[in-house]
N, C-alpha and C positions, 0 to 999 in steps of 0.2 A: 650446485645449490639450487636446492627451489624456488621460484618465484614466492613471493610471500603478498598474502591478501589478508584481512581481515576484515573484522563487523565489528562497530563502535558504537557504542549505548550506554545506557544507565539508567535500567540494572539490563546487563546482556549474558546473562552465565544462562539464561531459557532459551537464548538462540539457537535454534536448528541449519541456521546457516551454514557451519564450520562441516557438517555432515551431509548438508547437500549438494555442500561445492564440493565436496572428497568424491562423491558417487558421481558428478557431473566430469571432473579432473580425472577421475576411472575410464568413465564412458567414455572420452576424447582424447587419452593418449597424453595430459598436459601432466607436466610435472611443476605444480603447485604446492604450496603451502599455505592453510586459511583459518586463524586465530581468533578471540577475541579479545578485543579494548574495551575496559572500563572507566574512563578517568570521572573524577569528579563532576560534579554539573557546571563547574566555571575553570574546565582545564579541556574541551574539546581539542582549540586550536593547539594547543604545545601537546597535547598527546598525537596528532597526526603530523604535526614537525615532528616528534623525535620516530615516529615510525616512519615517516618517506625519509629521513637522515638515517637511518638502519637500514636503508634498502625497501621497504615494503614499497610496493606500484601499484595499490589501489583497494578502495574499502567501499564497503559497504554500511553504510550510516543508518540507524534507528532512532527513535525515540531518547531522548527529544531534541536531537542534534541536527533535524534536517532540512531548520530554516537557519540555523549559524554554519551548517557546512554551505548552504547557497551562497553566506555573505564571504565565505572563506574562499570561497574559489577567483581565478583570478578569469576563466571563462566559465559559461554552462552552454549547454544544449539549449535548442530552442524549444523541447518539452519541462526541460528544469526551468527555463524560464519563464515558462507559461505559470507552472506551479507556485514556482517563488519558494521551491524545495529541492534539494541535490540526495540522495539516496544512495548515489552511487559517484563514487570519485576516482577520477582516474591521477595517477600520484609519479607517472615516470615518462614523461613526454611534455619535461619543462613545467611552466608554470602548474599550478594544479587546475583540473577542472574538472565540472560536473555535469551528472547528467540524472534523471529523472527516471528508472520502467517499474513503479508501482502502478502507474495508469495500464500502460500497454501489460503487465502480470495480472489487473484485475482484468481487462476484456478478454483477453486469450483466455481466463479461467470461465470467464462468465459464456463468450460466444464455443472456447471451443470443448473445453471440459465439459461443463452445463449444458451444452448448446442453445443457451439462453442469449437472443437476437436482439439488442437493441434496437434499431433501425421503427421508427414507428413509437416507440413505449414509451412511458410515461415512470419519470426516476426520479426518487427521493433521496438524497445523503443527507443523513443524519450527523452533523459536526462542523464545522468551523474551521478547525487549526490544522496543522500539517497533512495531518494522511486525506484530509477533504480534500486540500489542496492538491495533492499530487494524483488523487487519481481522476476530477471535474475535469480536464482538457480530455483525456480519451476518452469519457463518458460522453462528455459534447460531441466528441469527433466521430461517433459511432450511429451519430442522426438520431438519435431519441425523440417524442414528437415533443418531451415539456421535460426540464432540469426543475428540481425543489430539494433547495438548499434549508434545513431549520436548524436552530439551535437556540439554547437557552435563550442567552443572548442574543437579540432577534438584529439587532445592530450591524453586528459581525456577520451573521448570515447573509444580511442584506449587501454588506460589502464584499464579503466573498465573491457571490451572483453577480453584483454588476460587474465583477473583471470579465464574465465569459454570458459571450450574448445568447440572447432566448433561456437564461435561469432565472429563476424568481428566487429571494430570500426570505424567510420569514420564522414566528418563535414556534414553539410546537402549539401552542393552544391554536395557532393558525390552521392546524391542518385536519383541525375537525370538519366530517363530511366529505374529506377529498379521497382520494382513490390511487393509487400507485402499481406499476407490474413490477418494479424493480426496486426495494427499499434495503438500501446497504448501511450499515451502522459503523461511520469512521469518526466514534467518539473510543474513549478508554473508559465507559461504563460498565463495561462487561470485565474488564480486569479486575475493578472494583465489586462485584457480583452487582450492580446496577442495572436496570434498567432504565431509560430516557423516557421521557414525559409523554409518553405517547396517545396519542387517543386511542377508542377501543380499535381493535382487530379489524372490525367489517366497521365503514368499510375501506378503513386504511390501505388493506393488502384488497388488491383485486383477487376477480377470478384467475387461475393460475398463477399468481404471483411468486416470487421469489424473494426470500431473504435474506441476505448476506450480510456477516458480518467481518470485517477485515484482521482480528481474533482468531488464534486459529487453536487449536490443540484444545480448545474445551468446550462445554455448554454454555455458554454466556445465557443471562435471565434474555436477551433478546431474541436469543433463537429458540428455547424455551417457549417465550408469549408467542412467536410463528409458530412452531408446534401444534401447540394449542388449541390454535385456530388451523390445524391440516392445513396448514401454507407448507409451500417447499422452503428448505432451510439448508443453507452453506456458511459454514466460517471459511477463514482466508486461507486455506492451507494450499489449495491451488493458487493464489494472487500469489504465495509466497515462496513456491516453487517457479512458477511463469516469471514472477520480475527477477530471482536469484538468475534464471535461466537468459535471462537478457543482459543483466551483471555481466557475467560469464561469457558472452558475446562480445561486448562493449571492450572486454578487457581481453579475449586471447580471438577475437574473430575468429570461433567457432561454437554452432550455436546446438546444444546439448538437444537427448529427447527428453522430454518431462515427465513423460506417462509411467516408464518404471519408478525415477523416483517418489514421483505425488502417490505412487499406488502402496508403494514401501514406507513413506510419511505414514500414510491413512491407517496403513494395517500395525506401523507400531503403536 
């Protein structure tokens, strides 16, 4: 019998997950099996008791399950606990526990796909709740010379920032006249065809700037307005091959190459 994994969400039937752990399970020789969970918005926990009582050893968690999988677990990692978000769960080595690589999938996309360098630059995430959350620690940890957290709610921004030192919080009418090399959009306005309150283009995006949006498989109105302005522009399809690929690590310690599948994502 297969190892059995899945991805749990709601709604998760657009997951590309279950296809890039098959080509990953390929690449390495693992005899796996990788599904997805849908349960209700208030049936998380008993849908991942009745999959680890079925035998399943480990998932992969979305939207917007991945501050109640943090509280579910009975360990995390010290990057899930940085987050105060679990992404990934491991489900057969006793109690359950979690662990966090949406951060460490966006820097591998942004330093080693992009070859876009943190170390020095100047970074904006646009959001608040979850996915800000899990990916501010590797952003921090990659020496950026200024962290700017905004969101509607200029409140929440500001409380986010202060858990991670050297970030600033603030609403978006704050960030009129500032300047960014790195402005990544980890709200869900672009699912919504939205765009975020943003001031104009120049001189929000620096020279050479990059846009990222954590979105992946469409045009979001955010990479759109980069566009626009000849900024460079990436959605998440790399962050979501890189952190799949660290899943897959965390759970069979062996650590996949990413470049044929993100190239096979991209081109379907």
């Amino acid at each position: 019998m297969p190892d059995r994994y899945a991805v749990i969400g709601n709604p998760v039937s657009h997951s590309k997950s279950p296809w890039i752990h098959e080509q990953f399970a390929r690449a390495c020789a693992q005899d796996i099996e990788y599904g997805r969970i849908e349960p209700p918005l208030d049936g998380f926990s008993a849908a991942i008791d009745a999959f680890r009582a079925g035998g399943g050893r480990g998932a992969n968690v979305t939207v917007p399950f991945k501050q109640e999988a943090f509280r579910y677990c009975a360990s995390v990692s010290e990057r899930a606990s940085e987050a105060r978000a679990v992404n990934t769960l491991l489900l057969d080595r006793g109690a359950p526990r979690g662990d966090n690589t949406d951060g460490i999938g966006l820097l591998r996309d942004l330093e080693i796909n992009l070859g876009f360098v943190l170390r020095g630059r100047s970074v904006l995430v646009m959001g608040a709740g979850g996915a800000a959350q899990g990916v501010l620690p590797s952003l921090r940890a990659a020496a950026p010379a200024r962290v700017v957290v905004a969101n509607r709610t200029a409140d929440k921004a500001r409380a986010l920032a202060a858990r991670f030192e050297g970030t600033t919080g603030c609403g978006y009418a704050d960030l009129a006249g500032q300047s960014f090399d790195l402005v990544v959009n980890a709200t869900s306005a672009g699912l919504a065809g939205e765009l975020p309150p943003l001031p104009p283009a120049r001189p929000l995006f620096a020279r050479e700037a990059l846009a990222y949006d954590l979105v992946y498989g469409r045009d979001t109105p955010f990479l759109d307005f980069a566009r626009a302005a000849q900024v460079r522009a990436s959605d998440g399809a790399g962050m979501l091959v890189e952190q799949a690929a660290e899943s897959f690590f965390v759970w069979r310690g062996v650590r996949p190459d990413t470049r044929p599948v993100l190239a096979a994502l991209r081109k379907s």
